[in-house]
DSSP file (Angstrom, degrees, kcal/mol; ACC not computed):
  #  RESIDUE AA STRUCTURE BP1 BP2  ACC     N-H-->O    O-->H-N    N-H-->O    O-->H-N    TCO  KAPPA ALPHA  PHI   PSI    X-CA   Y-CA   Z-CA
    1    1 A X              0   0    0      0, 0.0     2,-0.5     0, 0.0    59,-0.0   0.000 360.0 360.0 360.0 149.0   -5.0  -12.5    6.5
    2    2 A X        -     0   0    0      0, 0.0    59,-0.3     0, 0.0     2,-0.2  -0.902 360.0-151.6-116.5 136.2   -4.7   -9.4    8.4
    3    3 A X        -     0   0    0     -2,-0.5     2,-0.4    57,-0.1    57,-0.2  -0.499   6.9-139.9 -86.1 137.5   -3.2   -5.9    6.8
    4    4 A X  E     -A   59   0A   0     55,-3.1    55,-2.3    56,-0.2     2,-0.5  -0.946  32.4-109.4-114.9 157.4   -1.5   -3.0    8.2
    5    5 A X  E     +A   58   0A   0     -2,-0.4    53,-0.3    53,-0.3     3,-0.1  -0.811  45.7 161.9 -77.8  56.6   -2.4    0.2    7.0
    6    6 A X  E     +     0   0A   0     51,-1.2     2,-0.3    -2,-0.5    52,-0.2   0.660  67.1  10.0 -96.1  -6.7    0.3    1.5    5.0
    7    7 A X  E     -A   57   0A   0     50,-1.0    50,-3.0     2,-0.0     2,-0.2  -0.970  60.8-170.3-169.6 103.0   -1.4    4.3    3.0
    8    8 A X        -     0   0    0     -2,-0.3     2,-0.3    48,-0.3    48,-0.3  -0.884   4.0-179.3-105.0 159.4   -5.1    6.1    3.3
    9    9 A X        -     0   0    0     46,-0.4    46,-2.6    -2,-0.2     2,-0.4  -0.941  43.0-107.2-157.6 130.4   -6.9    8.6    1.0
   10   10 A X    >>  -     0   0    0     -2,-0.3     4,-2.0    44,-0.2     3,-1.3  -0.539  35.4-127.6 -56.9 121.2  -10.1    9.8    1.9
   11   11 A X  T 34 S+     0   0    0     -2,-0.4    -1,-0.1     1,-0.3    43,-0.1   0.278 103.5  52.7-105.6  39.4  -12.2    8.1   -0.3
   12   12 A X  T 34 S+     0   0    0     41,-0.2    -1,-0.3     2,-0.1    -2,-0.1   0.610 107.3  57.9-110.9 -21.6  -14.4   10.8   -1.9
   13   13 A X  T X> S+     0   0    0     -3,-1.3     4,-2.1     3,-0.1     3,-1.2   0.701 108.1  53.1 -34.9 -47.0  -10.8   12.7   -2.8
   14   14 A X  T 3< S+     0   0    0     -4,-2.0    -3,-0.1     1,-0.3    -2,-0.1   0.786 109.1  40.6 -94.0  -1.8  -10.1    9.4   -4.6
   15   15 A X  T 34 S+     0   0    0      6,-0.0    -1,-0.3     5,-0.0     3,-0.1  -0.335 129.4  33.4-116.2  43.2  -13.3    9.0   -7.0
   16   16 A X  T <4 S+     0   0    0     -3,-1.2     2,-0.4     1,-0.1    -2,-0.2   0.488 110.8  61.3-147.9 -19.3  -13.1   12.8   -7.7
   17   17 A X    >X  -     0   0    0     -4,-2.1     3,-2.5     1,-0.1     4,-1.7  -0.903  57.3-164.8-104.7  83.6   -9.5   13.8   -7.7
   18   18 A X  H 3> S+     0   0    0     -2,-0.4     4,-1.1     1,-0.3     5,-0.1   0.659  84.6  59.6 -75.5  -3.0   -7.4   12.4   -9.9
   19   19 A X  H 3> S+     0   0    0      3,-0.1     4,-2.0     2,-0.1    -1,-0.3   0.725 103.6  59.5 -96.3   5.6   -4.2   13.1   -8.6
   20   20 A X  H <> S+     0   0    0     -3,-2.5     4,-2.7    -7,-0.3     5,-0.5   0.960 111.3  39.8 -58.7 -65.3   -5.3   11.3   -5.5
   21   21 A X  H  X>S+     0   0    0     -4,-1.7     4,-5.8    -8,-0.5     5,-0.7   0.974 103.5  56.2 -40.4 -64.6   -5.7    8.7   -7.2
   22   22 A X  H >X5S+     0   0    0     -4,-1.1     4,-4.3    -5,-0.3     3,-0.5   0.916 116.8  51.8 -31.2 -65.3   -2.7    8.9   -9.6
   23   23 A X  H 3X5S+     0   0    0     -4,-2.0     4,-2.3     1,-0.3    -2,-0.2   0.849 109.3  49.9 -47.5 -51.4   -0.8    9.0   -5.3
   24   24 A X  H 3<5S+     0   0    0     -4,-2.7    -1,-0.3     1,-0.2     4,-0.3   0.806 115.7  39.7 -77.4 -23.3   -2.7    6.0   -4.4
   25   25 A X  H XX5S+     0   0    0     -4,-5.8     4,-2.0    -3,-0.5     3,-1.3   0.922 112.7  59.0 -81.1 -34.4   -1.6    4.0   -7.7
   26   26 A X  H 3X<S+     0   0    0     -4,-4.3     4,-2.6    -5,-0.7    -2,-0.2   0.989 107.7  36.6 -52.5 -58.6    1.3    5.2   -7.4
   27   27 A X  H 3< S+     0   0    0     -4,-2.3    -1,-0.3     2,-0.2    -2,-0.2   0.110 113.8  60.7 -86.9  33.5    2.2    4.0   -4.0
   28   28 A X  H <> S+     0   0    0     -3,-1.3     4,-3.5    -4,-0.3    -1,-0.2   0.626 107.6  44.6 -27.6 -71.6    0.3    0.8   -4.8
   29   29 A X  H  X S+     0   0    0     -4,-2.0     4,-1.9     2,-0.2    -2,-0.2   0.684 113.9  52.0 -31.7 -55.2    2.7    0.2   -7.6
   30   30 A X  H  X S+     0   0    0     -4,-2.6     4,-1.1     2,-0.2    -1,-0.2   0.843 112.8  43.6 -57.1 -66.4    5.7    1.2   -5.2
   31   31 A X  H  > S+     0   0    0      2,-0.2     4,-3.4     1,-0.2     3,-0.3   0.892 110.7  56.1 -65.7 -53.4    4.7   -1.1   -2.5
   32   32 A X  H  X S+     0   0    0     -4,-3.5     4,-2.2     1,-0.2    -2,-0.2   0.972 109.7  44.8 -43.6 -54.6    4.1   -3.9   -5.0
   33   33 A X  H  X S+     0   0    0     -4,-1.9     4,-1.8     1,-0.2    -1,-0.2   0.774 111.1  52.2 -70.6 -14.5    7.5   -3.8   -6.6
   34   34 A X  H  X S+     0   0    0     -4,-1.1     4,-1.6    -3,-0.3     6,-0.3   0.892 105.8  51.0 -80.3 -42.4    9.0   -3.6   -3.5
   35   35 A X  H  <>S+     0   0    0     -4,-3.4     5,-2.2     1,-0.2     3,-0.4   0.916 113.4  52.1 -53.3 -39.8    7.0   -6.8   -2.3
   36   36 A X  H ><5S+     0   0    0     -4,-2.2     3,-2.3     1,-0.2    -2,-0.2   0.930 104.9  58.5 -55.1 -56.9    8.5   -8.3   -5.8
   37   37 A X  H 3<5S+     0   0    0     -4,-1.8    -1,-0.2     1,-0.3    -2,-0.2   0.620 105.5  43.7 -45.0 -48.5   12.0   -7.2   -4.7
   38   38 A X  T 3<5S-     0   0    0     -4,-1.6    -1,-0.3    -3,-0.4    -2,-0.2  -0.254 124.5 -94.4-131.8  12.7   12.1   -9.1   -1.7
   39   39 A X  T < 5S+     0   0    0     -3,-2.3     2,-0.7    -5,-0.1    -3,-0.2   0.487  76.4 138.7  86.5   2.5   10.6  -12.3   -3.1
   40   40 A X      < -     0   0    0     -5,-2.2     5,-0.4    -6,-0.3    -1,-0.1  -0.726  62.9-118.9-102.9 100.3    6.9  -11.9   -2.2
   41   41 A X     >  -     0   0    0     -2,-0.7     4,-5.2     3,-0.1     5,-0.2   0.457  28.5-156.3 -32.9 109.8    4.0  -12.6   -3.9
   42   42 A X  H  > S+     0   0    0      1,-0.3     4,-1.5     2,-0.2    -1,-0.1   0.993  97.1  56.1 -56.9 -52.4    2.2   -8.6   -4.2
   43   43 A X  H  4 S+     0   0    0      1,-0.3    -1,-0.3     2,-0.2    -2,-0.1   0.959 112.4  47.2 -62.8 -14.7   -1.2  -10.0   -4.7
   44   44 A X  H  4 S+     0   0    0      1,-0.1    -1,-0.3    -4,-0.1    -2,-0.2   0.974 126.6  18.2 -59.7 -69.2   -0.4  -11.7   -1.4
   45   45 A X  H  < S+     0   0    0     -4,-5.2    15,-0.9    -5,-0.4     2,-0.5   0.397 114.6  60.8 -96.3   5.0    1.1   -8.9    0.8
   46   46 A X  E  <  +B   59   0A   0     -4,-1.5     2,-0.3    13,-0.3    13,-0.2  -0.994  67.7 169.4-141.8 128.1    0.0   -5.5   -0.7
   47   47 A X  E     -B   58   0A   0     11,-3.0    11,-0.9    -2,-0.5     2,-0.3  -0.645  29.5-135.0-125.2-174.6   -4.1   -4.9   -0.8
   48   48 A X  E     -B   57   0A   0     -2,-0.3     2,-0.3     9,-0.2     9,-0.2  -0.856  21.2-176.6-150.4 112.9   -6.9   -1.9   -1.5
   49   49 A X  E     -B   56   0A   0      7,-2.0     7,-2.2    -2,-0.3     2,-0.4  -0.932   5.6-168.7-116.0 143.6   -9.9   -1.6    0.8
   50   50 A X  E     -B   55   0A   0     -2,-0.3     5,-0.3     5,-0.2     2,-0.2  -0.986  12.3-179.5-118.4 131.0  -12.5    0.9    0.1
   51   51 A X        -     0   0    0      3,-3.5     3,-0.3    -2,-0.4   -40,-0.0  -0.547  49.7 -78.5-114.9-175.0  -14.8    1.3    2.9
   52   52 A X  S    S+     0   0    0      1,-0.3     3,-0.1    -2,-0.2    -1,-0.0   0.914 126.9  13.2 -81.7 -50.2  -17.8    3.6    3.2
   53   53 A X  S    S+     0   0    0      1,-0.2    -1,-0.3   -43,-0.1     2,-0.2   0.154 122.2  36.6-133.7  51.4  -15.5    6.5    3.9
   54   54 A X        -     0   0    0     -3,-0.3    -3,-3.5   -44,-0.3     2,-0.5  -0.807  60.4-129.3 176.5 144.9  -11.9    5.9    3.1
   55   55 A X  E     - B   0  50A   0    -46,-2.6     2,-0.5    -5,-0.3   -46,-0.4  -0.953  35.9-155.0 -94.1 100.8   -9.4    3.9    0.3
   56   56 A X  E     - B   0  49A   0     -7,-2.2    -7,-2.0    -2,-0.5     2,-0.6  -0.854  20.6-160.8 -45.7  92.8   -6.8    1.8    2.1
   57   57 A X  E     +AB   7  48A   0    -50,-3.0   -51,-1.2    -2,-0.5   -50,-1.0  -0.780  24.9 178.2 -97.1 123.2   -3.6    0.7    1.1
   58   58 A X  E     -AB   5  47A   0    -11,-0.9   -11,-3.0    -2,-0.6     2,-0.4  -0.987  16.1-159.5-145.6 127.3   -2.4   -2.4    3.4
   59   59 A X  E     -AB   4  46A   0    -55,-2.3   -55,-3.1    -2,-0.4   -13,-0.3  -0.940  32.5 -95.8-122.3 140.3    0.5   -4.4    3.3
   60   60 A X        -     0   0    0    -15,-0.9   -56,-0.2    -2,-0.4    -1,-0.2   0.411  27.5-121.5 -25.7 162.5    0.8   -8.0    4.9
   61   61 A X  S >> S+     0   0    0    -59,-0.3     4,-1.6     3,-0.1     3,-1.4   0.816 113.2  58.4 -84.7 -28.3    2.2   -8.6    8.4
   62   62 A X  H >> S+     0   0    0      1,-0.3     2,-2.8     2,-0.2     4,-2.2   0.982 114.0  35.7 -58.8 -82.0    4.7  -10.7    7.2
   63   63 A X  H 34 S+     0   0    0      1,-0.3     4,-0.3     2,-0.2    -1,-0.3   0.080 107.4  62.5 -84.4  50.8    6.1   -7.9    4.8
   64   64 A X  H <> S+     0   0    0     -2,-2.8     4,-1.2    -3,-1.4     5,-0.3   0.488 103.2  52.2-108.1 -44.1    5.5   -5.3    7.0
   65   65 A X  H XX S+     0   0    0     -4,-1.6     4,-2.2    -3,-1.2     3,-1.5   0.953 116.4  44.1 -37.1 -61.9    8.1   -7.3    9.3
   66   66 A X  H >X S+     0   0    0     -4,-2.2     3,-2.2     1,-0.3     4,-1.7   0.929 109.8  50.6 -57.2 -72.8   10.4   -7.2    6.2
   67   67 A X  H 34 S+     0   0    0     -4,-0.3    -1,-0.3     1,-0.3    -2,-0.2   0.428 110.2  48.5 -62.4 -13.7    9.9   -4.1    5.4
   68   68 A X  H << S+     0   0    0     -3,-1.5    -1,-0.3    -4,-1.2    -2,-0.2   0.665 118.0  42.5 -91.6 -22.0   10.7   -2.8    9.0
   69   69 A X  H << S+     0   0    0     -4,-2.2    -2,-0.2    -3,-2.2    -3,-0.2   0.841  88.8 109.9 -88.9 -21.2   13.9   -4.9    9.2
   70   70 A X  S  < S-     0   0    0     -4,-1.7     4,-0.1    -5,-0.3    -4,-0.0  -0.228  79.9-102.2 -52.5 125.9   15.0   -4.2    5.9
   71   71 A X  S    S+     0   0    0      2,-0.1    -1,-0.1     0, 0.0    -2,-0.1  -0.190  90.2   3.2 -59.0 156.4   18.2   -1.8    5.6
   72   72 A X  S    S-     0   0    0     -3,-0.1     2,-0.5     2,-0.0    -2,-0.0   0.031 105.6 -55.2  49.0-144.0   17.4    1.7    4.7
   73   73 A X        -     0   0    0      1,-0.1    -5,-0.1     2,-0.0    -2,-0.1  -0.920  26.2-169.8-142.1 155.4   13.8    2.8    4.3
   74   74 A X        +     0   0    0     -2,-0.5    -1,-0.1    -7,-0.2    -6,-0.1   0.524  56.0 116.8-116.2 -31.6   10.4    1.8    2.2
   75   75 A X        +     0   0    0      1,-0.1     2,-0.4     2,-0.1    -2,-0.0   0.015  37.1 168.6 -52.1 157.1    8.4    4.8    3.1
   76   76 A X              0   0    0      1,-0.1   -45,-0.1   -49,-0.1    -1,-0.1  -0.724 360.0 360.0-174.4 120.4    7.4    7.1    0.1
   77   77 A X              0   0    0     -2,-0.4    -1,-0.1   -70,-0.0   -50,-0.1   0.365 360.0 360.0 -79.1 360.0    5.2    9.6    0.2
């Protein structure tokens, strides 16, 4: 399945900084419930890639679709 890119944290900020982190669980968390909200299995649509230099928060194409058609707005910073 392929992921869009909703969220990044450079990822030597996010094993040394904890209120990166704390920002990246948070809007994990955010994104998860929202995926809940709208009837769609999170471990499905919402992911965490760590690569060699960045932490990745990626949400499905299916609920990126929702989430772009969806009244009001999902972003959260």
């Amino acid at each position: 399945m392929y992921y869009i890119t909703a969220a990044r944290f450079p990822r030597e900020s996010y094993e040394k900084n904890d209120d990166i982190r704390l920002k990246a669980d948070k809007t994990r968390r955010h994104l998860e419930e929202l995926a809940l909200d709208s009837g769609l299995d999170p471990e499905l649509n919402v992911q965490v890639a760590k690569t060699d230099d960045e932490v990745r928060i990626g949400v499905s194409e299916e609920f990126d679709q929702y989430l772009r058609e969806a009244p009001g707005t999902w972003r959260h910073y």
